[in-house]
SETOR-572668 format. One record per residue (C-alpha): x, y, z. Coordinates in steps of 0.5 Angstrom, whole numbers, padded with zeros to 4 digits, always signed. Layout:
<atoms>
XYZ/...
</atoms>
This chain:
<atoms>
+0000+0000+0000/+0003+0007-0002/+0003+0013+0003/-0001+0016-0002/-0006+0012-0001/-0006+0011+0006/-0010+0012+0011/-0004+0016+0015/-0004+0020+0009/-0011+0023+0010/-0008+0024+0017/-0001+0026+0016/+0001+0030+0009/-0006+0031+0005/-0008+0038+0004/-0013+0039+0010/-0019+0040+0006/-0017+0033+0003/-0017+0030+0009/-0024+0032+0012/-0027+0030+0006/-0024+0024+0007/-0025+0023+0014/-0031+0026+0016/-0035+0026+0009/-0037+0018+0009/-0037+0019+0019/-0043+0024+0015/-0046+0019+0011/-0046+0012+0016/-0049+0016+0021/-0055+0019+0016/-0056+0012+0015/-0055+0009+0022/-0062+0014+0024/-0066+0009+0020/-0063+0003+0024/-0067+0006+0031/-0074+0006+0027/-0073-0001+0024/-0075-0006+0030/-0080+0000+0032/-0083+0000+0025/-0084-0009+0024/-0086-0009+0032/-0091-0004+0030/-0095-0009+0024/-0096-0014+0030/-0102-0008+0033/-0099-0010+0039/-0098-0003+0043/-0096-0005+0049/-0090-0009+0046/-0089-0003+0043/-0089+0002+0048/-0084-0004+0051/-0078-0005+0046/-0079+0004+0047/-0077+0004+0054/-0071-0001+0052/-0068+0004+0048/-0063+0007+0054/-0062+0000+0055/-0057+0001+0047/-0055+0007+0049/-0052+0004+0056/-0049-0002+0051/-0046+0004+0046/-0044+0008+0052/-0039+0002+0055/-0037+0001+0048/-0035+0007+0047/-0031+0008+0054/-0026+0003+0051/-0027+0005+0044/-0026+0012+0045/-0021+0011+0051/-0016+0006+0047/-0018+0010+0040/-0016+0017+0041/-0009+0013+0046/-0007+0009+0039/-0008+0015+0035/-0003+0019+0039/+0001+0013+0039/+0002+0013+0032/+0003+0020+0032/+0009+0019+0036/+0011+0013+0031/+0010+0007+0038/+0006+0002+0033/+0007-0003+0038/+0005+0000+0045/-0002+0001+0040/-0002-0007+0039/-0002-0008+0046/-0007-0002+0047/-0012-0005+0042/-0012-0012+0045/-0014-0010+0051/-0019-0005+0048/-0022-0011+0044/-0022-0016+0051/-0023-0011+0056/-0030-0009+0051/-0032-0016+0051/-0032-0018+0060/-0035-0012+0061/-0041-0014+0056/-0041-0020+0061/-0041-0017+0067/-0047-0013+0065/-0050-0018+0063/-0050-0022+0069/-0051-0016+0073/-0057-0015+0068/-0060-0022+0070/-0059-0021+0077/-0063-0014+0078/-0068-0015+0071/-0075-0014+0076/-0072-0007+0078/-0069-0005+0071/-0075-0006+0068/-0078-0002+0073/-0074+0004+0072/-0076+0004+0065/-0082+0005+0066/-0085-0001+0065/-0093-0002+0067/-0097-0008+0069/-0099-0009+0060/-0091-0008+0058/-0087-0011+0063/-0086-0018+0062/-0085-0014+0054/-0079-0010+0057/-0076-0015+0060/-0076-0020+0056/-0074-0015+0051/-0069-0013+0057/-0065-0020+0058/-0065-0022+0051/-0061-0015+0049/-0056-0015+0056/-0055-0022+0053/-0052-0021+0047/-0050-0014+0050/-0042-0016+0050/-0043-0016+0043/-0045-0009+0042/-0040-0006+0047/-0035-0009+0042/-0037-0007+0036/-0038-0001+0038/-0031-0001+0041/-0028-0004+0035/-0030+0002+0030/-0027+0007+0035/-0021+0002+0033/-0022+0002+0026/-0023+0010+0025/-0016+0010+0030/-0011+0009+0023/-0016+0014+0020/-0021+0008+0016/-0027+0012+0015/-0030+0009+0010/-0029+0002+0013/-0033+0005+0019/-0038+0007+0014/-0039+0000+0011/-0039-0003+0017/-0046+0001+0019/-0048-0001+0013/-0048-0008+0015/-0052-0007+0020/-0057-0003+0018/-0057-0009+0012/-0057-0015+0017/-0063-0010+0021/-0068-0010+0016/-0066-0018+0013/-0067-0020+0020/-0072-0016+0023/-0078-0019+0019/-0075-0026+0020/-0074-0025+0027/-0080-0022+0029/-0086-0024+0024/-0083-0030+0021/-0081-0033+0027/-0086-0030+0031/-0080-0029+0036/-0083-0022+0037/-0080-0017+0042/-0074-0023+0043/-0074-0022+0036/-0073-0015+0036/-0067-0016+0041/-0064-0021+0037/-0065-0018+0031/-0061-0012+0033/-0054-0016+0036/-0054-0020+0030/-0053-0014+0026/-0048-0012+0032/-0045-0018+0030/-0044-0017+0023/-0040-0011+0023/-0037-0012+0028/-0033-0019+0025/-0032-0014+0018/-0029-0010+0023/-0025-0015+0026/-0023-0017+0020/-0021-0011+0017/-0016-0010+0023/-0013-0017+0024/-0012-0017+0016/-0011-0009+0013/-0010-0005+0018/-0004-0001+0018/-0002-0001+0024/-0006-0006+0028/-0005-0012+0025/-0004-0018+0030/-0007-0014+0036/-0010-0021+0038/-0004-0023+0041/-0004-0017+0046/-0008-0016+0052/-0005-0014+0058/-0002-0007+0059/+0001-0002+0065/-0004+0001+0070/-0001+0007+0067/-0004+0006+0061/-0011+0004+0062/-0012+0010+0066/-0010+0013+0060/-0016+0011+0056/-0020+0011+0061/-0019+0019+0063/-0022+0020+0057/-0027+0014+0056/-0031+0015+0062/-0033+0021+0060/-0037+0017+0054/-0041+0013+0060/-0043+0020+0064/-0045+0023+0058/-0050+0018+0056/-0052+0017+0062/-0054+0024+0063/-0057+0025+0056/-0062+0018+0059/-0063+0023+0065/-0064+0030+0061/-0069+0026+0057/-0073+0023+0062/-0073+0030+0065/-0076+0033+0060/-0081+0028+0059/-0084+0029+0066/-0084+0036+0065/-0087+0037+0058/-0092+0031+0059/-0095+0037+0064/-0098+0041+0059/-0101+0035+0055/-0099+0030+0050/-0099+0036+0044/-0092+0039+0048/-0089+0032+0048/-0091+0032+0041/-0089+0037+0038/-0082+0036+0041/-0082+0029+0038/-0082+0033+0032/-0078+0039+0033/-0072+0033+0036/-0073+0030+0030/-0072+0036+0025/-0065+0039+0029/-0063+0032+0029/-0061+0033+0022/-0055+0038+0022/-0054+0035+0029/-0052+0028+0026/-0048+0032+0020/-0044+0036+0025/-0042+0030+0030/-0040+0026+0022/-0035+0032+0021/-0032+0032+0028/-0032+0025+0030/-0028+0023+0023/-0025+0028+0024/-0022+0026+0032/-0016+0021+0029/-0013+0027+0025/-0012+0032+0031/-0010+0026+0035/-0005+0024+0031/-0002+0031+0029/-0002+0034+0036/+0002+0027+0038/+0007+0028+0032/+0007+0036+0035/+0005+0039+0028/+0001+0044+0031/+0000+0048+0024/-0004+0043+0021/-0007+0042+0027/-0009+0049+0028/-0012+0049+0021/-0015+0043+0021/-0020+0046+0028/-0020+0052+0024/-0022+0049+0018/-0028+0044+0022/-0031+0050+0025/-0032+0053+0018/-0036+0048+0016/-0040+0047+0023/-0041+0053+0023/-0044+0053+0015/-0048+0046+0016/-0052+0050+0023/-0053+0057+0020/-0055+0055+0013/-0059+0050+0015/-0062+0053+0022/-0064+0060+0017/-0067+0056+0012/-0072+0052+0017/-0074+0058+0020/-0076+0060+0014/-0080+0055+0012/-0082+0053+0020/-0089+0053+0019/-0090+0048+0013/-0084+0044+0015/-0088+0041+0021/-0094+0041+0018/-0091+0036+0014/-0091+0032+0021/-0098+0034+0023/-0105+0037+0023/-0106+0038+0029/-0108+0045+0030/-0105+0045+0037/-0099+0041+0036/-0097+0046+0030/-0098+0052+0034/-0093+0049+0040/-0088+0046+0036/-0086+0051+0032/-0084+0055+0038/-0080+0049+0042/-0077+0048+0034/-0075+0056+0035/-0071+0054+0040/-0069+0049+0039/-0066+0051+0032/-0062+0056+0037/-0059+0051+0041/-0058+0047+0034/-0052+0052+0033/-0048+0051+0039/-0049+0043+0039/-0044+0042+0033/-0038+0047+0037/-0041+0044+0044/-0039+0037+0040/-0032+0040+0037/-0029+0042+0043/-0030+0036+0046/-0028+0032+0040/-0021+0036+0041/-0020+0035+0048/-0021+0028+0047/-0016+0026+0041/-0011+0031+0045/-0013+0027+0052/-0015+0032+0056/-0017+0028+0061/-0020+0034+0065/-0023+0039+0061/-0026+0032+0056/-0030+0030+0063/-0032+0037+0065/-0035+0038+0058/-0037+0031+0058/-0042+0032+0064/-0043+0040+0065/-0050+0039+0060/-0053+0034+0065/-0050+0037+0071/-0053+0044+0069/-0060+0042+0065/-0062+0039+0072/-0063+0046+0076/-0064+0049+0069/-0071+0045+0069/-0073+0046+0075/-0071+0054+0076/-0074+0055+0069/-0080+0052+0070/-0082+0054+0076/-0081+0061+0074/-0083+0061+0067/-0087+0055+0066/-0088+0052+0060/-0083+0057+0057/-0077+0055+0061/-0078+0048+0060/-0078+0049+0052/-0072+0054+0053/-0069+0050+0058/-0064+0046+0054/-0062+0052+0050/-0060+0056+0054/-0056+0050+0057/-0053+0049+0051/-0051+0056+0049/-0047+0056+0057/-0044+0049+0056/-0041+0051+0048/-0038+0058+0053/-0036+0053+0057/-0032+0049+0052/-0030+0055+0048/-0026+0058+0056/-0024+0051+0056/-0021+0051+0049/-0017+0058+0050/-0014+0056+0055/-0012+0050+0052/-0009+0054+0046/-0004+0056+0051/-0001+0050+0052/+0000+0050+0044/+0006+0050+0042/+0008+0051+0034/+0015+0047+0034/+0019+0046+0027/+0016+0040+0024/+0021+0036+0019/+0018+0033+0013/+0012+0036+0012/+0010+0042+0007/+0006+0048+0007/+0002+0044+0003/+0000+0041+0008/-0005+0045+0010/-0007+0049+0005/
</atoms>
């Protein structure tokens, strides 16, 4: 394989604009078809007619996020650690660091596994489960918390993947899944009539598909990676390393699940035409959200890798380069929704009660859309450069800060302090991030880096 057409050129020497493209434009697109993987088990669940078993694999959603979130612990964690180690030209320490990754995903899918089977009746409970959807919840529960390991491991094994820059095979393997969702779902659920187990199934089996493809293409075409099976253990001083910046994955999700199950509380208040309209206005900011975070996170392997490798221009022009196009994607399509708000969510309902209070909650959520995407860069940054401190801060400041936001806004303000609650927290947290980057730029220094051109980072 030539450098040219390497992935650690897209990180290394390629122009900057080039190595966006390359990096975070296929991220943008296996997370816009990844969106159609959550509404897949809904959708054949729903032909069964059976609302209670709807509203069951619903309540298990958070139940995947937790799955992702430990996956990410050591994905994130392991990936960004390897990334700089490449950078420092330490291939070998990142073998030892991916194996760990890859066996320490798997025991930790166990052993909530076995946890998850001990306490089944009081985790079916938090969900939220009633009388009519209890025994759905929890099967659907023990079916995907035992196949659970393979989740956090595939979600740790494409973090490894986009390590040495392979975003297009990250990409594939969403595919993949997304794929084996829709062949498996209807055999599972409908042919089958394995229902809400079906479900489950169905989603660790496609778990499991992409994560063989990217077990293979690690053990076979990575560039720096091959052979990382053989590898396990590691110092102590190296598992903190990747777990100062993965855990921050575990306390963001966890308070994400904790912010929205706030706010459905205090929405459900004003009746169920306020929890629709923020379904849909959720759904609508989601789009620019998705296409931010496809930008930053394929774009975290290339500011891990030239900090470690102390190119700091390039560096610098790739952050600068990413906020251009953060700040593009959210102005361009924030103005053109506002524009078009009241046809836009007509398109979602006719409910004269529905459209009147979701077009407010979408103004405000068109607001908090422009900061999210810098919100997700500063974070992104300081965890490819392993900023321990500033990455768990940032990680858990939204959650932490949402909690008193609700309660005071509500009491004072009503309705509204609810529907602005969460944007004048995003709006502080993305201060937050931005004070935090400031101080970061000083520690930056701008060495003589040899054998790289100008070119660079044009």
């Amino acid at each position: 394989m030539t450098k040219k057409f390497s992935d650690q050129y897209y990180l290394e020497t390629a122009p900057v604009k080039k190595a966006i493209a390359h990096l975070s434009i296929p991220m943008m697109i296996g997370m816009s078809v990844g969106t159609i993987y959550n509404v897949i088990n809904a959708y054949f669940i729903g032909l069964l007619h059976d609302t209670s078993m709807l509203s069951a694999i619903t309540l298990g959603l958070p139940i995947f996020t937790v799955l992702m979130a430990f996956g990410n612990v050591f994905g994130v964690g392991g990936g960004t650690f390897i990334t700089r180690l490449n950078g420092q030209k330490d291939t070998k320490k990142g073998k030892r660091i991916a194996g760990y990754t890859f066996y320490a995903s798997i025991i930790a899918g166990l052993l909530l596994a076995l946890l998850a089977f001990f306490l089944i009746n009081p985790i079916a409970q938090l969900l939220g489960a009633d009388a009519a959807t209890f025994d759905y919840a929890k099967t659907y529960a023990l079916t995907l918390f035992a196949g659970g390991f393979i989740v956090v491991l595939n979600f740790a094994l494409e973090q490894l993947v986009r390590s040495g820059g392979a975003s297009k095979e990250s990409m594939y393997g969403i595919f993949i899944s997304t794929g084996l969702s829709l062949i498996l779902d209807p055999i599972l659920i409908l042919g089958l009539g394995w229902h809400v187990a079906g479900a489950a199934l169905a989603m660790v089996l496609s778990q499991l598909g992409s994560a063989i493809y990217y077990l293979y293409f690690l053990e076979k075409r990575s560039e720096h990676l091959q052979g990382f099976l053989k590898h396990f253990k590691i110092s102590i001083k190296d598992q903190l390393e990747i777990y100062k910046i993965g855990v921050s994955e575990l306390l963001q999700s966890a308070f994400l699940i904790v912010t929205t199950l706030l706010l459905n509380n205090f929405a459900i208040q004003y009746g169920d035409n306020v929890i629709a309209g923020f379904g849909i206005a959720l759904r609508i900011v989601q789009i620019p959200e998705f296409l931010a975070m496809g930008l930053f996170f394929g774009l975290i392997p290339f500011f891990a890798f030239n900090f470690a490798s102390k190119n700091i221009p390039r560096f610098k022009a790739g952050m600068k380069q990413a906020s251009l196009y953060i700040g593009i994607i959210s102005v361009t399509f924030v103005g053109f929704v506002y524009l078009f708000r009241a046809p836009i969510i007509h398109l979602f309902s006719n409910d004269p009660s529905v459209l009147s209070v979701g077009t407010y909650i979408l103004v405000a959520m068109l607001v908090s859309a422009i900061f999210n995407g810098f919100t997700g860069l500063f974070i992104s940054l300081f965890q490819a450069t392993g900023q321990g401190t500033a990455t768990m801060v940032m990680s858990i400041t939204q959650g932490v800060l949402y909690i008193p936001m609700i309660l005071i806004l509500h009491a004072t303000l009503g309705l509204h302090g609810v529907i602005w609650s969460m944007t004048i927290t995003e709006i502080i947290t993305a201060v937050m991030g931005l004070i935090f980057f400031i101080a970061f730029q000083k520690k930056l220094k701008t060495p003589a880096v040899t054998g790289v051109k100008i070119s660079t980072v044009s």
